[in-house]
C-alpha positions, 0 to 999 in steps of 0.5 A: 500500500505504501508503495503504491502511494509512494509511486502514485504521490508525485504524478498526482501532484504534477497533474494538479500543477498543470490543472491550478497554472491553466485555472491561474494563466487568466489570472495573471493576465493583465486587462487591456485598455479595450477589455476595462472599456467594455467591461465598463460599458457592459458590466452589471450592478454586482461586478460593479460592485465588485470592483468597488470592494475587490479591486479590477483583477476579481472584477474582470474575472466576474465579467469574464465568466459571464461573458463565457457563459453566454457565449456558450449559452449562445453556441448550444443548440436548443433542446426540442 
C-alpha cells in the first residue's frame, strides 16, 4: 500500500500543477485598455460592485465568466 502511494504521490501532484497554472494563466493576465472599456460599458450592478470592494483583477474575472457563459449559452443548440 505504501508503495503504491509512494509511486502514485508525485504524478498526482504534477497533474494538479498543470490543472491550478491553466485555472491561474487568466489570472495573471493583465486587462487591456479595450477589455476595462467594455467591461465598463457592459458590466452589471454586482461586478460593479465588485470592483468597488475587490479591486479590477476579481472584477474582470466576474465579467469574464459571464461573458463565457453566454457565449456558450449562445453556441448550444436548443433542446426540442
Amino acid at each position: 500500500m505504501v508503495a503504491l502511494i509512494v509511486i502514485l504521490f508525485p504524478p498526482l501532484v504534477i497533474a494538479f500543477l498543470l490543472v491550478m497554472e491553466r485555472v491561474e494563466e487568466p489570472l495573471r493576465r493583465p486587462a487591456g485598455p479595450r477589455e476595462v472599456a467594455e467591461f465598463l460599458s457592459t458590466a452589471s450592478a454586482g461586478e460593479v460592485d465588485t470592483l468597488a470592494n475587490s479591486g479590477i483583477r476579481r472584477a474582470m474575472a466576474r465579467w469574464r465568466r459571464r461573458r463565457a457563459s453566454r457565449v456558450r449559452r449562445q453556441a448550444e443548440p436548443p433542446v426540442v
